[in-house]
C-alpha positions in Angstrom: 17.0 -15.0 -5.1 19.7 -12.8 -3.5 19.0 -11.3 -0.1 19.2 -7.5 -1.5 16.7 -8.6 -4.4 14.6 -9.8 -1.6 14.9 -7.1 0.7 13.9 -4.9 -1.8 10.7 -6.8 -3.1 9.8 -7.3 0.5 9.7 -3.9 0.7 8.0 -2.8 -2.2 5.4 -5.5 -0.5 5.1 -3.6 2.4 4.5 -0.2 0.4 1.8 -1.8 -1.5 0.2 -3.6 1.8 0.7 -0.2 3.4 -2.1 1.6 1.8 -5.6 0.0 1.9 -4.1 -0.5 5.5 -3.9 3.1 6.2 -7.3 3.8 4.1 -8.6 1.3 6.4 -6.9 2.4 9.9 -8.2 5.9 9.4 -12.1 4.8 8.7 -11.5 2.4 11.5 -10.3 5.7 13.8 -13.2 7.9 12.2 -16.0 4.9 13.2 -14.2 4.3 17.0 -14.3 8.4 17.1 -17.8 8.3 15.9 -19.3 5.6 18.2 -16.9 5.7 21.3 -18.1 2.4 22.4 -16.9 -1.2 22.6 -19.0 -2.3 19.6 -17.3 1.0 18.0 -14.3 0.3 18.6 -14.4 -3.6 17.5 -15.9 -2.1 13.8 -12.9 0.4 13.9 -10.7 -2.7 14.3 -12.0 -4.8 12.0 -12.3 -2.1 9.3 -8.8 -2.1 9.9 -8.0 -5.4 10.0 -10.2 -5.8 6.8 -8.0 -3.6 5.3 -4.7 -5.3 5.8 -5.9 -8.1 4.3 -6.7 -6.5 1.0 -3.7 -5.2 1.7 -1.9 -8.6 1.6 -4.2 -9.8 -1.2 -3.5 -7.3 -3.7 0.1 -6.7 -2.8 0.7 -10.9 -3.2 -1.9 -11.2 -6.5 0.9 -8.5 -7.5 3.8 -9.9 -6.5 2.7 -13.6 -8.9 2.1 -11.6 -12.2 4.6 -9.0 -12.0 7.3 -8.0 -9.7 6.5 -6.0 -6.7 9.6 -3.6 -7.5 8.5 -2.9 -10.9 5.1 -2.1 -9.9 6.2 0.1 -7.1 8.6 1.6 -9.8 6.0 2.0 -12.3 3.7 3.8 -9.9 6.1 6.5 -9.0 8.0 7.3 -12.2 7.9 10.5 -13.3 6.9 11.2 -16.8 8.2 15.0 -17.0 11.6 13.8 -15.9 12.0 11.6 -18.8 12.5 14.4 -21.2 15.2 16.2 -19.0 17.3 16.5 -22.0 14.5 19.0 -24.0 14.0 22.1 -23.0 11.4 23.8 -23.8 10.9 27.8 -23.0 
């Protein structure tokens, strides 16, 4: 694998890691806000920590059956810009 192919699957990795991690990281915030305690904030961090994981889980059960880059890719295409060449008024 080249090192650009690789940088760029490594980051399509990290987009896909990025968001049960930041689902989790804001519950974790809302519970450590919630219950501004030690046993709060330990919940808060393993709700976050819970949500890297499946994070790292889905984003690597991704990466074996298809690429990373083409899932990111597939994600964020945009249909209506497909048919640039119709116009339609």
């Amino acid at each position: 694998m080249k090192i650009g192919e690789w940088i760029t699957s490594f980051l399509a990795w990290t987009q896909i890691v990025a968001s049960p991690f930041i689902i989790g990281a804001i519950v974790g915030f809302i519970v450590y806000i919630k219950y501004p305690t030690t046993k709060g904030l330990v919940i808060g961090i393993f709700i976050s920590a819970l949500g890297l994981i499946i994070g790292v889980v889905i984003a690597s059960r991704i990466a074996k059956k298809h690429s990373t880059v083409d899932f990111i890719s597939s994600v964020t295409a945009s249909p209506e810009l497909d048919n640039l060449d119709k116009e339609e008024n």
